[in-house]
N, C-alpha and C positions, 0 to 999 in steps of 0.2 A: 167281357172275356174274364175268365175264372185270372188270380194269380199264377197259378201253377201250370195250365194252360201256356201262358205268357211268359214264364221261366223257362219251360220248354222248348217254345219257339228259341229263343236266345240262345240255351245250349246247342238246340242244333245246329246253330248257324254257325258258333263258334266252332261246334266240333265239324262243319264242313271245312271253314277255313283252317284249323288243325291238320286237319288230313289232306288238304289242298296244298298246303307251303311243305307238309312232310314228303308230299309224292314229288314236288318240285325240288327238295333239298336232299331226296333220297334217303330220309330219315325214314326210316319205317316206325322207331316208337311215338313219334310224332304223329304218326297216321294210324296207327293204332289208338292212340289216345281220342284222336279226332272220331275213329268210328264210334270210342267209347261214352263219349260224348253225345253223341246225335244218337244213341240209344238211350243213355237218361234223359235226352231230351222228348224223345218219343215216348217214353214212358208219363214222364210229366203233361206232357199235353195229354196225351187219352186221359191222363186220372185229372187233368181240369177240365176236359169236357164232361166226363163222367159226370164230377160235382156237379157240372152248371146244369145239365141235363136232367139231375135229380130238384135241384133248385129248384128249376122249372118246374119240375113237375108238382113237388108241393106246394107250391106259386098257385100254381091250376086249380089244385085241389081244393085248395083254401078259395079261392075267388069260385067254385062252384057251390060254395055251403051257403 
C-alpha cells in the first residue's frame, strides 16, 4: 500500500468521526470539518492508488525486457 494511499485511509476515518461527534453535539462546524476531511482523505487515496498502479506498471515493464 502506497503512503498516501494510507494517510488517506486515516483522514477519512478521522473526518467520519469529526462529523459523527458534530452531528451528535449539534455542532455543525465540526461536521463540516469532518466532511472536509474525508474529501482530502479521498483524494489521498486515489492519488496513492494512482502511484502504486503506475509502480506497477513499470515493474511490468521492466520484468518484460
Amino acid at each position: 500500500m502506497d503512503q498516501k494511499s494510507a494517510e488517506g485511509k486515516l483522514d477519512k476515518a478521522k473526518g467520519r468521526i469529526k462529523e459523527g461527534v458534530g452531528g451528535l453535539t449539534g455542532d455543525r462546524n465540526l461536521q463540516r470539518k469532518g466532511r472536509i476531511d474525508q474529501a482530502k482523505g479521498k483524494v489521498k487515496d486515489t492519488l496513492g492508488k494512482l502511484r502504486e498502479g503506475a509502480k506497477n506498471a513499470l515493474d511490468n515493464l521492466d520484468r518484460k525486457r
